[in-house]
C-alpha positions in Angstrom: 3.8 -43.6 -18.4 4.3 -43.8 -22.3 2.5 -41.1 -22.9 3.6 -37.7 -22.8 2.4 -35.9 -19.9 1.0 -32.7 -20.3 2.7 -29.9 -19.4 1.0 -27.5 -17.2 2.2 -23.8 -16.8 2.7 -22.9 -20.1 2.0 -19.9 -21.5 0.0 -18.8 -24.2 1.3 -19.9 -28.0 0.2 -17.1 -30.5 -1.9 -19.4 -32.2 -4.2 -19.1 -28.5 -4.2 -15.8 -28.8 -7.1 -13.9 -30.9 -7.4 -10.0 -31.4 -10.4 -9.3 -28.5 -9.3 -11.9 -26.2 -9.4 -10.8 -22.9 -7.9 -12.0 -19.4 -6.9 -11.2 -16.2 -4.1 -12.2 -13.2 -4.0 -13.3 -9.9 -3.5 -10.2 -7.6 -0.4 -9.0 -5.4 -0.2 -6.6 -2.8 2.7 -4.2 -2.8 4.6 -4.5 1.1 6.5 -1.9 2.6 9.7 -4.6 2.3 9.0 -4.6 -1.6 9.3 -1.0 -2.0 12.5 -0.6 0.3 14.4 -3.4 -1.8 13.4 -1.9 -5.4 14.5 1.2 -4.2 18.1 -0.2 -2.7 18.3 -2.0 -5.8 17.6 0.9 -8.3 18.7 3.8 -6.5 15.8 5.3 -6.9 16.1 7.7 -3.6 13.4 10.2 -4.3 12.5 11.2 -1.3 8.7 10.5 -2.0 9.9 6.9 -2.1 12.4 7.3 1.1 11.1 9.4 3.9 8.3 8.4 5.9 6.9 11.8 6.4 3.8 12.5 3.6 2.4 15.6 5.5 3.2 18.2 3.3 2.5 15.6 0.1 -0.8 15.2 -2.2 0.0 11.8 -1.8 -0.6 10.4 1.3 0.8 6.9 2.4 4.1 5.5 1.3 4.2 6.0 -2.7 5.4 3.0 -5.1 7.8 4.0 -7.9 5.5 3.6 -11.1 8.6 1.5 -12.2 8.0 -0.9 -9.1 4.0 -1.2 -10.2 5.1 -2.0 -14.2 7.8 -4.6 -12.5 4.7 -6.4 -10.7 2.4 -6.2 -13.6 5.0 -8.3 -15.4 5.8 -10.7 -12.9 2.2 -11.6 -12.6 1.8 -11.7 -16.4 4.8 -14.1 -16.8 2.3 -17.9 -16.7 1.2 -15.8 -19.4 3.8 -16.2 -21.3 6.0 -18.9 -19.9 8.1 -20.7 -22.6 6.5 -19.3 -25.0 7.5 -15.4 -24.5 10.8 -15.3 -27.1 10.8 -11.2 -26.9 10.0 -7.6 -25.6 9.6 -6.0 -28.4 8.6 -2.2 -26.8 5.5 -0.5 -25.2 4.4 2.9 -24.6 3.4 3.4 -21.2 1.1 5.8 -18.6 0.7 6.0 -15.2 -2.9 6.9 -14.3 -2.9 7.5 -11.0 -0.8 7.0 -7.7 0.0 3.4 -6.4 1.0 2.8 -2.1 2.3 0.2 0.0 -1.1 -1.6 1.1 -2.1 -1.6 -2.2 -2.9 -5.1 -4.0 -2.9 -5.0 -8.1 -4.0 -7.2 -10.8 -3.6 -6.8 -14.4 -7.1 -6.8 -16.9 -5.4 -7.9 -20.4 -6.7 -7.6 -24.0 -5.4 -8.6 -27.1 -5.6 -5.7 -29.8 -3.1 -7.0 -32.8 -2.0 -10.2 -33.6 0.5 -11.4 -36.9 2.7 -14.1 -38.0 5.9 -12.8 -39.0 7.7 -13.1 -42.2 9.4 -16.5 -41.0 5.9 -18.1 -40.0 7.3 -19.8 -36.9 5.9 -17.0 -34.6 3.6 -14.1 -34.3 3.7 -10.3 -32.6 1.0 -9.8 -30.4 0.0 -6.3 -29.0 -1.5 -6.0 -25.9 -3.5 -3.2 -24.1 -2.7 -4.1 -19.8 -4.4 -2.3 -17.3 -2.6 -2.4 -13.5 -5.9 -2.1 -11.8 -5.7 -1.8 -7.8 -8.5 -2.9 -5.0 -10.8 0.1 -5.3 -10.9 -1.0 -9.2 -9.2 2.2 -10.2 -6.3 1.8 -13.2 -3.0 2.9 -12.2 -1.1 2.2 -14.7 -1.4 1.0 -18.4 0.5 0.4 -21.6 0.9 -1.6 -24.4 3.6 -4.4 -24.9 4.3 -5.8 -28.4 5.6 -9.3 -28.3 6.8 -12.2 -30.3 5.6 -15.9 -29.3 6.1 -18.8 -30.5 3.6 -20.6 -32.2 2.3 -24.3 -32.2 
């Protein structure tokens, strides 16, 4: 093969990227096993995340730590941005409404700001994610500015 192959899996460059673009990501559903390990590996031991008992809760079913549903949302975002992410550059987040095991998420995606920075070899792109779950309801949302690389 002489030619270079192309590479599949790679993310979007900034150059892709256009202020209105919209897209959206596979889904994931959030297992009881998912839950137990973020919250062994955080600490997180609210008991609304540790104790099986939701009679006396307005929640009912085995909550998911809004920082467990943000976690997902960027794991399914990463083809996204694979190779091409180069940084985080902050977001303001909200949690809409309450996520449980059971539930399976997806994230709906648009672009709202897009510029080349001062050394021309990459952009910041803001985007407005929604986590949206099976019953189409938004869970979570925010707003990550990031810099890519560019073509």
């Amino acid at each position: 093969m002489s030619d270079p192959a192309h590479r599949i899996g790679r993310g979007y460059c900034y150059d892709d990227l256009k202020v209105g673009m919209r897209f959206r990501t596979h889904r994931r559903t959030i297992a009881e096993a998912d839950v137990a390990a973020f919250v062994n590996l955080t600490w997180l031991t609210e008991e609304l995340f540790t104790v099986d008992d939701d009679s006396q809760r307005a929640i009912k079913g085995r909550a998911v730590p809004g920082a467990l549903v943000y976690s997902f949302a960027e794991g399914l975002l990463l083809p996204s941005m694979q190779d091409t992410g180069l940084a985080f550059l902050g977001a303001t987040l909200e949690v809409k409404g309450p996520t449980v095991v059971g539930d399976t998420l997806h994230v709906e995606v648009e672009v709202t700001e897009a510029r080349v920075t001062s050394k021309g070899d990459r952009g910041l792109v803001r985007f407005a994610n929604r986590v949206v779950n099976q019953r189409g309801e938004t869970v979570l949302a925010y707003d990550p500015l990031r810099m890519l690389k560019r073509k």
